[in-house]
Structures are given as C-alpha cells and as structure tokens.
LUMMI-523362 format. One record per residue (C-alpha): x, y, z. Coordinates in steps of 0.02 Angstrom, whole numbers, plus 50000, padded with zeros to 5 digits. Layout:
REM LUMMI-523362
{pt {X,Y,Z}}
...
//
This chain:
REM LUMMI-523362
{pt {53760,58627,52717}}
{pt {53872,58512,52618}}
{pt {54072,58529,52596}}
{pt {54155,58518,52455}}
{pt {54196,58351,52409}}
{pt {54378,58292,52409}}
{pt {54481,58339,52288}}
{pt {54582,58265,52150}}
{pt {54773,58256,52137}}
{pt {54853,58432,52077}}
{pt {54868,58607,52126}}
{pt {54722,58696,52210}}
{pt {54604,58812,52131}}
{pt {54556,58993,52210}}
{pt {54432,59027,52298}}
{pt {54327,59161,52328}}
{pt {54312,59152,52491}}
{pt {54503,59198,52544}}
{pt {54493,59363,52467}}
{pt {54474,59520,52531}}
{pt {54512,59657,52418}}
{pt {54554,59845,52458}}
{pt {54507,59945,52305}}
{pt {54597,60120,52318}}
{pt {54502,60275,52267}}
{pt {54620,60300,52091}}
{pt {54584,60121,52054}}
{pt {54406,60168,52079}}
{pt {54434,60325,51949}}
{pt {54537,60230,51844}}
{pt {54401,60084,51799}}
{pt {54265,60204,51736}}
{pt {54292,60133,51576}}
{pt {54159,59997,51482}}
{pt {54201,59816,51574}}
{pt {54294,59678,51465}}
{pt {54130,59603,51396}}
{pt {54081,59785,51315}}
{pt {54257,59867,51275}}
{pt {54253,59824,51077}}
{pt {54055,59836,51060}}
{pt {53997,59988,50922}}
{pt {53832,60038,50880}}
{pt {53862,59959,50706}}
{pt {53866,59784,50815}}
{pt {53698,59791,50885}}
{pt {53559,59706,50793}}
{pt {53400,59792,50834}}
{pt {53265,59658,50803}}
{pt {53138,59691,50665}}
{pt {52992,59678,50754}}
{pt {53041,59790,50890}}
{pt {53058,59966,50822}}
{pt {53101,60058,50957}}
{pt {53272,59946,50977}}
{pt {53307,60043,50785}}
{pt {53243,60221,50854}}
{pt {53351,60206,51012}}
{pt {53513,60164,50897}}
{pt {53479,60312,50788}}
{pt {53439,60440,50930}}
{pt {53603,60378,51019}}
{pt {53719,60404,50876}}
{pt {53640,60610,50839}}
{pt {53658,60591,51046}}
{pt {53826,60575,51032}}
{pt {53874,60681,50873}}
{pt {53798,60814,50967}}
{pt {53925,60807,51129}}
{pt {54074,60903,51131}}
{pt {54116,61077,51150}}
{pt {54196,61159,51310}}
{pt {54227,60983,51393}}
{pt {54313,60923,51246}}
{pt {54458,61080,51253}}
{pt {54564,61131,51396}}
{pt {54431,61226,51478}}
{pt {54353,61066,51523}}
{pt {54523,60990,51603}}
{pt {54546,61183,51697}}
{pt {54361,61184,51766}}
{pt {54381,61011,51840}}
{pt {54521,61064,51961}}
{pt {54503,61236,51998}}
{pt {54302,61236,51964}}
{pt {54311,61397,51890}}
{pt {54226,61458,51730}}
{pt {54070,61354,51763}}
{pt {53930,61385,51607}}
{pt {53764,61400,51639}}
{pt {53668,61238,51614}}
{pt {53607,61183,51463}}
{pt {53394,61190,51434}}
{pt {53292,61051,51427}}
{pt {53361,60862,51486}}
{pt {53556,60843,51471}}
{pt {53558,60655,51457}}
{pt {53447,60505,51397}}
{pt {53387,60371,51490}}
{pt {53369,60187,51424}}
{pt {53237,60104,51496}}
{pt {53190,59927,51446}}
{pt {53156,59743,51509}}
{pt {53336,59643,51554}}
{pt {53400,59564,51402}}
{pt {53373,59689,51262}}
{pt {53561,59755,51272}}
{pt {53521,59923,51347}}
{pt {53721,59891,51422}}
{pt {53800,59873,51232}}
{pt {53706,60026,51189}}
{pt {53760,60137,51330}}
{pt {53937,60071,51308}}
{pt {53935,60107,51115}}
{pt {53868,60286,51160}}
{pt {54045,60304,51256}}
{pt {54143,60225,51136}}
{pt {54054,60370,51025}}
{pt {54071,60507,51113}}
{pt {54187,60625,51030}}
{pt {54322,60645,51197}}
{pt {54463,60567,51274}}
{pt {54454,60442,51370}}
{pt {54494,60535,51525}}
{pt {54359,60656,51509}}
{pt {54217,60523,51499}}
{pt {54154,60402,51655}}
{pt {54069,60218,51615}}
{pt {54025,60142,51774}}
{pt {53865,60063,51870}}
{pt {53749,60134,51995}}
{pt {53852,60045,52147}}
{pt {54019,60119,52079}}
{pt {53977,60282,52077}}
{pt {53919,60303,52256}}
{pt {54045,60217,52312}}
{pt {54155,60314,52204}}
{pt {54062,60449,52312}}
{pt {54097,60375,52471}}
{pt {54302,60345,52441}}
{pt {54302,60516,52385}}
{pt {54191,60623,52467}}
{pt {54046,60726,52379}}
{pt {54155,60890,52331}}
{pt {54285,60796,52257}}
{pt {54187,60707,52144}}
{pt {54122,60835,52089}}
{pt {54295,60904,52046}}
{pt {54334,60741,51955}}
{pt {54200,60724,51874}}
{pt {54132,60887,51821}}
{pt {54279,60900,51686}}
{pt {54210,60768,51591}}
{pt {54104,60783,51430}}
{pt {54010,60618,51473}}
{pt {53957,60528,51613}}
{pt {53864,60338,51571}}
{pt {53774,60253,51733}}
{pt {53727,60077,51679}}
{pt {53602,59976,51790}}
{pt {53531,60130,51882}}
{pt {53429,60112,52042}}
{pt {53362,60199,52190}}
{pt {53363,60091,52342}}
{pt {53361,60194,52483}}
{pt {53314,60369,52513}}
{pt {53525,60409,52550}}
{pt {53557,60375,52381}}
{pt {53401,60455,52317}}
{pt {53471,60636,52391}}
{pt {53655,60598,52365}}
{pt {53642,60546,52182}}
{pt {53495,60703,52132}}
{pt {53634,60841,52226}}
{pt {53794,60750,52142}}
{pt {53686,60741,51947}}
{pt {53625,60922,51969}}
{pt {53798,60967,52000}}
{pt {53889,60883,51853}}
{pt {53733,60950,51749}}
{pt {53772,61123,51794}}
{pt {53931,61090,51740}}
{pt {53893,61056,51571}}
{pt {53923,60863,51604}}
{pt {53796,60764,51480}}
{pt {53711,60591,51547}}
{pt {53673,60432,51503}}
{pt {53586,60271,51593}}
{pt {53501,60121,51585}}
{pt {53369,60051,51718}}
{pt {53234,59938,51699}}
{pt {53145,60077,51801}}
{pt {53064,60240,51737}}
{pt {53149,60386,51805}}
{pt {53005,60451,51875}}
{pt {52970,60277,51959}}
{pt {53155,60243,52024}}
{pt {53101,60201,52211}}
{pt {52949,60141,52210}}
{pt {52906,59961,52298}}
{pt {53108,59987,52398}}
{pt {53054,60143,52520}}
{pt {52930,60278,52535}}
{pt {52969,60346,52369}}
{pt {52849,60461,52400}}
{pt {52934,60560,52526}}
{pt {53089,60586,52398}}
{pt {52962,60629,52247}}
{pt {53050,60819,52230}}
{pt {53240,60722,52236}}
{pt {53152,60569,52099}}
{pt {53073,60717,52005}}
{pt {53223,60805,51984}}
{pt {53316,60651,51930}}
{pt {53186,60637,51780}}
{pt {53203,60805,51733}}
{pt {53395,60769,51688}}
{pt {53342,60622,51569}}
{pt {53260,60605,51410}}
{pt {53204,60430,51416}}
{pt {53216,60311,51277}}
{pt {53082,60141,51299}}
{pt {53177,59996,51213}}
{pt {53064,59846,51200}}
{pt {53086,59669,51147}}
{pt {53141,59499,51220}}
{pt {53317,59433,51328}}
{pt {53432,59419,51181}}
{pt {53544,59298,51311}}
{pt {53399,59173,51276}}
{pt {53345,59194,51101}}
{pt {53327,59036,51010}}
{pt {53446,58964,51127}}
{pt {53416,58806,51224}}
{pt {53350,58799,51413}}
{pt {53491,58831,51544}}
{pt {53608,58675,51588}}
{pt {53579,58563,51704}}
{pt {53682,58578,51876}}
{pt {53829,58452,51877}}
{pt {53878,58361,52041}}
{pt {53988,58409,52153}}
{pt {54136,58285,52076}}
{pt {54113,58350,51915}}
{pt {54127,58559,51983}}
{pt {54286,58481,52082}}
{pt {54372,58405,51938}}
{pt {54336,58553,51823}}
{pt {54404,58673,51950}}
{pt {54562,58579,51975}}
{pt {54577,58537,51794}}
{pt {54570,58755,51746}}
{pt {54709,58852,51756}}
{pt {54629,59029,51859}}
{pt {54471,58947,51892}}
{pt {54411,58953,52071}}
{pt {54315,58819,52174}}
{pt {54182,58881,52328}}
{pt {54058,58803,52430}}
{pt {53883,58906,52390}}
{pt {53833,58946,52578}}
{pt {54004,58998,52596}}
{pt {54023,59113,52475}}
{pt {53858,59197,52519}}
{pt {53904,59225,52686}}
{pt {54091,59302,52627}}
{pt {54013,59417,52515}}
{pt {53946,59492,52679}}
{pt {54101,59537,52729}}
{pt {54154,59621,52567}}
{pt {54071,59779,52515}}
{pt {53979,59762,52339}}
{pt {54106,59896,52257}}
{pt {54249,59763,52296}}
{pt {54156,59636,52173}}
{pt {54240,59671,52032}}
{pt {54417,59662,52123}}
{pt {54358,59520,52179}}
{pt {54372,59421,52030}}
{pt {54529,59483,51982}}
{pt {54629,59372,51880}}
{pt {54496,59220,51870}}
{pt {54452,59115,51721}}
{pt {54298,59038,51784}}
{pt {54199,59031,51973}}
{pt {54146,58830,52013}}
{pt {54016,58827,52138}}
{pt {53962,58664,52238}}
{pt {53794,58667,52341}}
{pt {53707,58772,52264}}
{pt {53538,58827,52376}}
{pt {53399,58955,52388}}
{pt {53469,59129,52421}}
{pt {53397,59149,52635}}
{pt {53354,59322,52634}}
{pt {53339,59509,52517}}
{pt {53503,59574,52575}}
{pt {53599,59409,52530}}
{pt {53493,59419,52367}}
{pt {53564,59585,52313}}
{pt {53729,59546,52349}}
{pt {53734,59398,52220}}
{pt {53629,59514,52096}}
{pt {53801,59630,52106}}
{pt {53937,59474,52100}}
{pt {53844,59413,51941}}
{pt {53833,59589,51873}}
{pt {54034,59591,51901}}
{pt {54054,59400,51827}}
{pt {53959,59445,51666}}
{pt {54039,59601,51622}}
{pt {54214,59516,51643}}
{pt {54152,59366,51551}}
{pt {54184,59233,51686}}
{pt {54109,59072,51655}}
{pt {54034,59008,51810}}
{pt {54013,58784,51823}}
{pt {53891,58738,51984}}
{pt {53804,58586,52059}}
{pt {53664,58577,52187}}
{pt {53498,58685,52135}}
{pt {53457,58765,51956}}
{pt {53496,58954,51945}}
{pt {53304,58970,51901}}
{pt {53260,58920,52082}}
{pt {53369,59041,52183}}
{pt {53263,59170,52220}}
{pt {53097,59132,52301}}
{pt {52931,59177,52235}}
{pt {52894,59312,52393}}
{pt {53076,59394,52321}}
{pt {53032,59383,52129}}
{pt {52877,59491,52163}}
{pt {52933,59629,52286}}
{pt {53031,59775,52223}}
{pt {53178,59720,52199}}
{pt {53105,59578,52031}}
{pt {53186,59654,51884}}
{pt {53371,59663,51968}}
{pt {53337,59465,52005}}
{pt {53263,59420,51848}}
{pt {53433,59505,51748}}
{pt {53523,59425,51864}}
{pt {53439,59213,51831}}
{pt {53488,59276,51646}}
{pt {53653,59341,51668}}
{pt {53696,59178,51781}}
{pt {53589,59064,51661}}
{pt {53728,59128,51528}}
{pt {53868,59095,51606}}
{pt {53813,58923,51666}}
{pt {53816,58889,51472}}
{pt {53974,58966,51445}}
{pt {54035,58862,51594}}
{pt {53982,58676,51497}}
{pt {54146,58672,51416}}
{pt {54234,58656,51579}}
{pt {54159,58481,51605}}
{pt {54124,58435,51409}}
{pt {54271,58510,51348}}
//
C-alpha cells in the first residue's frame, strides 16, 4: 500500500477518511426527495432512443401513471391517516405501483424521478429514496412508525431496488403491504425482475411467498437499450499519477484527497446510509492508489459511495488502477454483477467529469 505523496504548498484538502457522520432520523425523512443530479429532470427531458421502443412506451405509461394518482392522499384525510392511522381504505385491485426494470444506463433513475416530480401532491406527501435508505429509514425509526410516516403519502419511489438478504426480503414485503393497504401507490427501478429479486444472494427460494408478494405490488415496465453514460462517448480516462491527484486536490476549493486502501477500509466503519452525509459539502473526491476491491462486502460498499457521488454530481480524479479493473472476474459473475457493472459506469463518468481538475 502506497501513501499519498507529499503535498504541495497551500491549505489541505478533506478527506474522507476523518469523517464520521451521524445522520438523525428527520434528516433521514427530510432527504426523501430526488438527489441534486435528478431534482430539475421532467419526462419532457428524456430522450427515449428510436430504436428502443419500449424506452417511448415506458415514458407514456409513466405520465397516465401519474395523472392517475391523487385522491384521498392528496386532501387532509391523507395528512389525518398518517398520524392517527385511522380511516384506512381498503386496498386498491390489481398492482398499486410499476416497476422499471432495465440494464444500468438506460435512465430508469430520471424516469422514476420525473414520475415524482409528476405526481400531482406536495412534496411532503411523496418519498424518493433508494433501497438502502429506506431500511435504514426503517431501522432509525422502527417498523410502526414508518408506517405512520409514510402511509400519508400519495407516492412512494424506491430507486435501485434489491433483495440481499432474507431480513430485508420479510421487512420490506410487511412494510410495502402496509403502505399498499394504505392506499400508498409505488414506484421502482431494479435491474432485477420482481419475481427474481434474490436470486444468486441467498436461498431465494425459501422467501418465494415474501418475493411473490413483492411482484404482486408491481406492474413491471422492461426498458431496453444501451448505457446512455457511454453513448458515443470516448473510452474512460486514463488514471493520473499520484502528483497530478495531489496537485488537483490542493488546487480545488471542497475537493477532498484519500489514499484508496484507506478509504475502503473507513467505509467499514461508516454504515452505507451515512454515504450521502458523507460527502457533504464536497466539490470533487481525489483518490491515489487505486487497487482491486479485496473482497464482496468491501465491493458493495463502494457500489453505495458511488451511487451517493453520482447522484450529488461529484467529480471524482484517481491514479493507480483503471475503474474497469476493480472488481474481479469471480465478483462480476456472482449475484451481485449488475450493481458492479452500474457502478464501473457511474465511476467511469465521473472520472470524465473529474479531467478538468488536472486539464483545466
């Protein structure tokens, strides 16, 4: 393991590595909104591509989608039922959300975050957050009071939705049932079939009636077609040595400056809902030495810090190996392939975004 080399003249950069965030539950509430990168995106702003019809199809069902919410939820009934939990209506027939389900790359994330922006309600009484923050969101709250805070709402949009242990397979089937019953209407994205959410991370198998009932919530939506990120665009940058991260990061007002191994070992102290806090306040993450990821738990923690880096739009400069070559082959074809894949393109972006810091 190599150390960062010596610096230049000036004040310090952040790092990473000396934070260690405490995320209260009302922040937790508070940021179920669509991140930075996808608070001013609209269905008008998504270009479906021509040879990929169901990109078209799943714009069009989405907008009747959300023309259709309201009612209840959107009145003062909705705001009494989600604190006293009386006056509950029966639940709706037939699935109460849709489901986006697609390779990474083909902006499943702007559509799910236009549906929101679409959805006839105040902001209070609609949720936008990922799979992590809403268990967690769970776990600062506890189960019943979730469901108090969240069963008001007209809409509730889970973006990157997984299964990856059979905990979260029963917590998050009880806590959708629930809001369903409550007339709460769903939306999420996975680059896993409902049906298949599970499979190749635990004996899905033994969950099927939980997975099953998780499907039966959804109608899904198959969006097909290629990693926008990359279209057209050139191959990802090269790494830049360790001088040139250095100088960048002392050069960049808000930009912080870590040592790879480092950082993947701090982000083992810092539970994956904290990533976002994390990166509070930073204008770009500068990474020397970078390496192969050791092991599937480290792995999973960087998928969630570069979820958190590209939806806040933080550029991120680097040196030692290519992003391309951080997971191993044994990793990129167990279970767990799609989550790195979107994660080599959501890095591979911001590695381009990050050139500027060294070309200016």
């Amino acid at each position: 393991m190599s150390s960062t080399p010596a610096s230049p003249a000036g004040d310090s950069p952040l790092s990473l590595c000396a934070r260690a965030p405490r995320v209260p539950a009302d922040r937790l509430v508070a940021e179920l909104v669509p991140p930075p990168r996808f608070d001013a995106v609209r269905f008008a702003g998504y270009v479906p591509d021509p040879g990929q019809p169901s990109q078209q199809e799943a714009v069009e069902v989405l907008g009747t989608f959300a023309a259709g919410l309201g009612g209840a939820h959107a009145s003062g009934a909705g705001k009494r039922r989600r604190f006293g939990g009386r006056g509950r209506r029966a639940a709706p027939a037939g699935p109460r959300g849709v489901y986006l389900d697609g390779g990474y790359g083909v902006g499943k994330t702007h559509l799910l975050a236009s549906l929101w922006h679409a959805a006839p309600a105040a902001p209070e009484q609609k949720a936008f957050g990922t799979f992590v923050e809403l268990t967690n969101l769970v776990g600062a709250l506890g189960f019943q009071q979730t469901v108090r805070t969240l069963g008001g709402h007209q809409l509730l949009c889970i973006d990157e939705f997984e299964l990856d242990d059979p905990g979260d397979t029963v917590l998050v089937s009880s806590l959708l049932g629930r809001l369903v019953d409550s007339g709460v209407a769903l939306a999420a994205t996975s680059n896993t079939l409902p049906g298949r959410l599970g499979e190749g991370r635990f004996a899905a198998a033994d969950f099927l009636r939980e997975i099953q009932g998780l499907a039966a919530h959804f109608r899904t939506l198959r969006i097909d077609g290629e990693d926008y990120r990359h279209r057209g665009l050139p191959e990802a940058p090269r790494p830049h040595t360790d001088a040139e991260v250095t100088r960048a990061a002392y050069a960049t007002e808000g930009a912080s400056l870590d040592d790879f191994p480092h950082l993947l070992d701090h982000l083992s102290r810092v539970h994956p809902s904290r990533y976002g806090a994390l990166t509070d306040g930073l204008r770009a993450v500068c990474l020397t030495d970078v390496g192969p990821v050791p092991d599937q738990a480290t792995a999973l923690r960087l998928v969630v810090l570069a979820d958190r880096l590209y939806d806040r739009e933080v550029p991120v400069l680097a040196s030692g190996l290519p992003f391309d070559r951080l997971f191993g082959e044994e990793m990129l074809r167990g279970g767990y392939r799609k989550k790195y894949l979107r994660a080599l393109s959501r890095l591979t972006s911001l590695a381009r975004e990050g050139k500027v810091l060294v070309n200016g």
